[in-house]
C-alpha positions in Angstrom: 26.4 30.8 -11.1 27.3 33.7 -8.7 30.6 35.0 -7.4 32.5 34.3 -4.0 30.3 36.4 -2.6 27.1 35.0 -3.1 28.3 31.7 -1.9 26.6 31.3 1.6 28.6 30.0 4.6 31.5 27.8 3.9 34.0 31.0 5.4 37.2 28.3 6.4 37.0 27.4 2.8 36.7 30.5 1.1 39.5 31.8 3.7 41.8 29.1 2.2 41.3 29.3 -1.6 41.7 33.2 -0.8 44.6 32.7 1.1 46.7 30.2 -1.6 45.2 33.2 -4.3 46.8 36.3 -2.4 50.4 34.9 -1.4 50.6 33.6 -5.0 51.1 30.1 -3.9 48.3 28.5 -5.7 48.9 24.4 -5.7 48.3 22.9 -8.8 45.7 20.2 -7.4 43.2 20.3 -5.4 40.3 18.4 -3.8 36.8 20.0 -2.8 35.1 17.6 -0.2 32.3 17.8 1.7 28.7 17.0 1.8 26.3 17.5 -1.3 25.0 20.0 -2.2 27.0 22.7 -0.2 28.7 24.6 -2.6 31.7 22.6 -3.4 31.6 23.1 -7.4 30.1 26.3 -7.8 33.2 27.1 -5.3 35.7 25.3 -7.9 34.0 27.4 -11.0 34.6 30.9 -9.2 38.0 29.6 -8.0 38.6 28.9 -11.9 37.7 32.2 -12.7 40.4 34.0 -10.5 43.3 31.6 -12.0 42.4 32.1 -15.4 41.0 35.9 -15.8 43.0 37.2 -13.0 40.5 38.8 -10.4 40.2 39.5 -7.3 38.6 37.0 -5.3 35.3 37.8 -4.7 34.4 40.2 -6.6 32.5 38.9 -9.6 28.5 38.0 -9.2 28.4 36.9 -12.8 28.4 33.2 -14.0 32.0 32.3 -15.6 32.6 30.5 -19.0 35.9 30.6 -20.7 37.7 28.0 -23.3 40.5 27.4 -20.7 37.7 26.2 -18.3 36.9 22.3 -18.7 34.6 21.0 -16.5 34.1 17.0 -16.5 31.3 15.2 -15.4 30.0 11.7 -15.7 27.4 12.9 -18.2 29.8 14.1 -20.9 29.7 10.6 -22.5 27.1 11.6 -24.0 28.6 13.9 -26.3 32.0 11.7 -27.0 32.7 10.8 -30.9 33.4 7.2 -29.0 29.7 5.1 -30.0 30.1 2.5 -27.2 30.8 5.1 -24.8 28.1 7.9 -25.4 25.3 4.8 -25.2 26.8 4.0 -21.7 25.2 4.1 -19.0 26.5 6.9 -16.9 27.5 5.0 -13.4 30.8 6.4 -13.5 33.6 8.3 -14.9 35.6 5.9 -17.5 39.4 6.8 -18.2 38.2 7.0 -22.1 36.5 10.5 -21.1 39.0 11.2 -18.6 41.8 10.6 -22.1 39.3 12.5 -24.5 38.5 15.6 -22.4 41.8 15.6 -20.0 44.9 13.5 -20.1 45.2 12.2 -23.7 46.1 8.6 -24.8 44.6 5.6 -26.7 40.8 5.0 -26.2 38.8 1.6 -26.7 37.5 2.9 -30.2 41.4 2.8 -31.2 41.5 6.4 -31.4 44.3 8.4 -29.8 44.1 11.8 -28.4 45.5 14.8 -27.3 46.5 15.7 -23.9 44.7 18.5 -23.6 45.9 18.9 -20.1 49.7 19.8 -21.3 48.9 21.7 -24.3 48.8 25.5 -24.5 45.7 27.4 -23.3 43.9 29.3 -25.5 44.1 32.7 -24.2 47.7 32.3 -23.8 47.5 31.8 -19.3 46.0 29.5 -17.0 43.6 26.5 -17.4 41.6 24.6 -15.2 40.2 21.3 -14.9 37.4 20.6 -13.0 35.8 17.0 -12.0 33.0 16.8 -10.9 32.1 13.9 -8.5 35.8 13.2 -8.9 34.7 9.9 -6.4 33.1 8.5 -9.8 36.6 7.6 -11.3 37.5 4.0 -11.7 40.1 2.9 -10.6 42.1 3.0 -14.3 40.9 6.4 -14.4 42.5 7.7 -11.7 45.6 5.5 -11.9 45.9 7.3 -15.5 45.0 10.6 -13.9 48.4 10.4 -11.4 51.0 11.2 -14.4 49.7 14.3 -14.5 49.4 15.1 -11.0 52.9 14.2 -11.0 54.3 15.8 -13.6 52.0 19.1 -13.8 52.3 21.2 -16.5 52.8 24.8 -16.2 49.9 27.1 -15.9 46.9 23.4 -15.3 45.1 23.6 -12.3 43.1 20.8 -11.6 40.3 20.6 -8.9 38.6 17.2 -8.0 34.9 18.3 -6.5 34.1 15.0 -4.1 31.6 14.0 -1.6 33.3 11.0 -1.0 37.0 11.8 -0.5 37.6 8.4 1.3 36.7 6.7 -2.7 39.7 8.3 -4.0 43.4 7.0 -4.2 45.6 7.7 -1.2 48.1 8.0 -4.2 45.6 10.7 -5.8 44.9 12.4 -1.9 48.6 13.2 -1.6 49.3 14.9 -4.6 46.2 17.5 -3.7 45.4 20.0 -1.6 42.1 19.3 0.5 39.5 21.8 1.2 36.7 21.1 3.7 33.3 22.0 2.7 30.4 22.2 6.0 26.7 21.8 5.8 25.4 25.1 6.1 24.0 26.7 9.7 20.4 27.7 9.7 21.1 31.4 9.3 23.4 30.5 5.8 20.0 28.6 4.8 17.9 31.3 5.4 20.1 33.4 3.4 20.0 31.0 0.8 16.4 30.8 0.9 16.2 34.6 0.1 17.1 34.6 -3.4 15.0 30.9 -4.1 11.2 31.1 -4.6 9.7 27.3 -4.1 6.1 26.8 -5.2 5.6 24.0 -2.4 3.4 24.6 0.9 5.4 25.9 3.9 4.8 23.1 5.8 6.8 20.9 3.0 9.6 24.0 2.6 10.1 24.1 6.3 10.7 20.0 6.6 12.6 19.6 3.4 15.3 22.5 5.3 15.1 20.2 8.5 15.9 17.0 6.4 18.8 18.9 4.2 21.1 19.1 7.6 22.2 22.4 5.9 22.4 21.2 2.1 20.4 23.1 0.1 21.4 20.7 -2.8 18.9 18.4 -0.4 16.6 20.5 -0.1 15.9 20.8 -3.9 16.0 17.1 -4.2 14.0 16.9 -1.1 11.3 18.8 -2.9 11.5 18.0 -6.7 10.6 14.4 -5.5 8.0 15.4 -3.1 9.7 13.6 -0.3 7.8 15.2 2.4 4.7 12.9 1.2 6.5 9.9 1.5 7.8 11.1 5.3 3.9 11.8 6.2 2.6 8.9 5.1 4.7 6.4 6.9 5.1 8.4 9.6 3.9 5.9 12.1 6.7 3.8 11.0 9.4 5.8 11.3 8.5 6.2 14.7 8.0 2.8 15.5 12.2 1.8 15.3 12.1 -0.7 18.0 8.7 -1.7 18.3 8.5 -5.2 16.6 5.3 -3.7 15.1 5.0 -4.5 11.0 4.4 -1.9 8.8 3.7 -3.5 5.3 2.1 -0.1 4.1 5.2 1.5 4.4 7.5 -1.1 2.5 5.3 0.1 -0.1 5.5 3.6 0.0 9.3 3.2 -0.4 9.3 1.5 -2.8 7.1 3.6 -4.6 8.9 6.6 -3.6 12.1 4.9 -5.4 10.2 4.3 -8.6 9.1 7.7 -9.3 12.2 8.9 -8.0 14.1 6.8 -10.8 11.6 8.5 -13.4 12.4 11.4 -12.4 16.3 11.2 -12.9 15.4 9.5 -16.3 12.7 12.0 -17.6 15.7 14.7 -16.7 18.7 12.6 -19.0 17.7 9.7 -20.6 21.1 8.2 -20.2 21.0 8.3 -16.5 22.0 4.9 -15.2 18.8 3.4 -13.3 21.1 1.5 -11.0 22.5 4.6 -9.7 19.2 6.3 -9.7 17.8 3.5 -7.9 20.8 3.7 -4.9 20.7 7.2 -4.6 16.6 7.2 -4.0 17.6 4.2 -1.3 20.5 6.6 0.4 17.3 9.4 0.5 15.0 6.9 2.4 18.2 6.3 4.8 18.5 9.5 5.3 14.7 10.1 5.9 15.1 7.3 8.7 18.1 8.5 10.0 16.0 12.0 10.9 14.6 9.8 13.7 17.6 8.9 15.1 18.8 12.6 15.6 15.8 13.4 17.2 16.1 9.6 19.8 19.7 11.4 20.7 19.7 13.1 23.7 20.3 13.2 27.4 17.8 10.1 27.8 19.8 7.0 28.4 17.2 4.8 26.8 16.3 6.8 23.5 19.9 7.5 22.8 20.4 3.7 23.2 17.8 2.6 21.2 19.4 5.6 18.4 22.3 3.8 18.6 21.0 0.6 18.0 19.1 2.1 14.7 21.9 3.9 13.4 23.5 0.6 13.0 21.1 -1.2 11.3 21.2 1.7 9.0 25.1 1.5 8.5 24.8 -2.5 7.8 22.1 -1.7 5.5 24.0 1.1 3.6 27.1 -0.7 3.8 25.0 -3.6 1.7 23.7 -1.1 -1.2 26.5 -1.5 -3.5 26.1 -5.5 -4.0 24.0 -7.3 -6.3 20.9 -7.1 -3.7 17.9 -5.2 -5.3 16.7 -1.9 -3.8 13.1 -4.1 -3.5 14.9 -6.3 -1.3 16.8 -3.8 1.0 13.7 -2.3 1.6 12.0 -4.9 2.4 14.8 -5.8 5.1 15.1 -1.9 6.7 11.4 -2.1 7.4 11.9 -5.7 9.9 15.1 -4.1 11.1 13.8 -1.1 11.5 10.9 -2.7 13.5 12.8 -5.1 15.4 16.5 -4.1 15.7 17.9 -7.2 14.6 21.7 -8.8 15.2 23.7 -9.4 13.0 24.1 -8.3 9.3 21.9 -10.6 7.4 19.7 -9.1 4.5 16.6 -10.6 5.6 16.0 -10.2 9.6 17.4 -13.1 11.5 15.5 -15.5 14.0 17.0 -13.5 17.1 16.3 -9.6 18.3 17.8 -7.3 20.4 
């Protein structure tokens, strides 16, 4: 994990953490937001370093571990003395992790638990708390999380890393200080792609940094499951949005996309929860689709309409990914939309077009 300095682009950020670091007004909670795969906790582990050991900001190109540092992610369930919770499935961030690793209190195995949050720190100064996709906290969780956002102890700085700002609390919002994370510029990517050394065809490199809209979290996700395949081989029906032409061979190119992109996630932790898996290899074919609607925007009246007209049918069809609907299913209904451009919001495509 490198320093300050070695974390490409993101200046207005970086300006601000140095800023609240120099004048010695450091709030005691923050939130991180932005898109995936920018920066935003490797950001958060560097700012963690220059609460707890002191340094100047920006100065340190070596990766940071301390006992005062606690980072919490959704995958730490795995490792909790609670049975029920380390089998879980890991959709989310439970309050009974957030009480084990964070706030204290009474879990469901009727064990209670310090607050490590408000006890002393180990080296005798700061500590930091660190949570990771922060916008995977229940609702319980983060109700719980409040009394210490409250009431913050001396010396605890606590940083939520989000994507998804708008999932959290408006109760939990104004207790933080926000800092804005950007997609990267295409000179900050080819800095980043300097120290990186992809085996993958150039061809496949150069798409993947054209799909990532300046993430190069995307860009490795883009490649570890080969996604530039599935763009080339239903190609013909990404361009067809508005055509009313079928394209059965590319219903099943998703969804065989999704299913080895499922395996991967599960070969990597077997605890990973297939649902989520499943949704976030949907929100990649989404995104895949919604390359063709950048490129339909323009100064042409009719393309940028008929962009328009896709980019909703995307935004109904996203907006239906956290129901009970299968991925199968969704598919199945984004290749007729896609085709036709149907009204309405129905999962399967309606009897009328635009």
């Amino acid at each position: 994990m490198g320093g300050m300095t070695v974390i490409i682009g993101q200046e207005s950020a970086k300006k601000t953490i140095g800023n609240a670091l120099g004048h010695g007004r450091t709030h005691h909670a923050w939130i991180f937001q932005g898109p995936s795969g920018v920066g935003k906790c490797t950001a958060a582990i560097e700012f963690a370093r220059c609460l707890i050991a002191g340094e100047t900001f920006g100065t340190s190109a070596d990766a940071f571990q301390h006992y005062d540092l606690h980072i919490i992610r959704k995958e730490d369930a795995a490792w909790s003395k609670n049975a029920s919770l380390a089998k879980r499935k890991q959709t989310n961030i439970p309050v009974d992790l957030l009480r084990e690793r964070m706030i204290g209190g009474r879990t469901g195995d009727d064990r209670t638990h310090d607050a490590i949050a408000f006890k002393t720190s180990v080296a005798g100064g700061n500590k930091v708390f660190i949570i990771d996709e922060a916008e995977l906290l229940d609702e319980t969780a983060q109700n719980a999380l409040l009394k210490t956002l409250e009431e913050p102890p001396v010396g605890t700085f606590v940083i939520l890393v989000t994507s998804r700002d708008d999932l959290l609390l408006p109760t939990i919002q104004s207790r933080c200080q926000s800092v804005n994370f950007s997609p990267l510029n295409l000179n900050e990517m080819n800095r980043w792609l300097e120290s990186k050394n992809f085996d993958v065809l150039k061809t496949d490199l150069d798409w993947s940094i054209d799909f990532s809209s300046g993430s190069p979290g995307d860009v490795c996700l883009s490649i570890e499951t080969n996604l530039p395949d599935l763009a080339n081989s239903i190609r013909d029906f990404i361009r067809s949005v508005g055509s009313s032409v079928a394209f059965p061979a590319a219903t099943i190119a998703m969804n065989d996309y999704v299913e080895s992109f499922v395996k991967i996630q599960l070969k990597k932790n077997s605890l990973c929860s297939k649902e989520a898996a499943n949704r976030l290899a949907f929100s990649v074919v989404l995104q895949l689709l919604g390359m063709e609607i950048r490129a339909l925007l323009g100064d042409d009246r009719e393309r940028s309409s008929l962009a328009i007209r896709a980019a909703a049918v995307l935004a109904d069809i996203e907006g239906q990914v956290r129901t009970n609907i299968s991925i199968k299913v969704l598919i199945e209904s984004l290749s007729m939309r896609w085709s036709h451009l149907c009204r309405g919001n129905a999962t399967l495509m309606p009897a009328s077009f635009e």
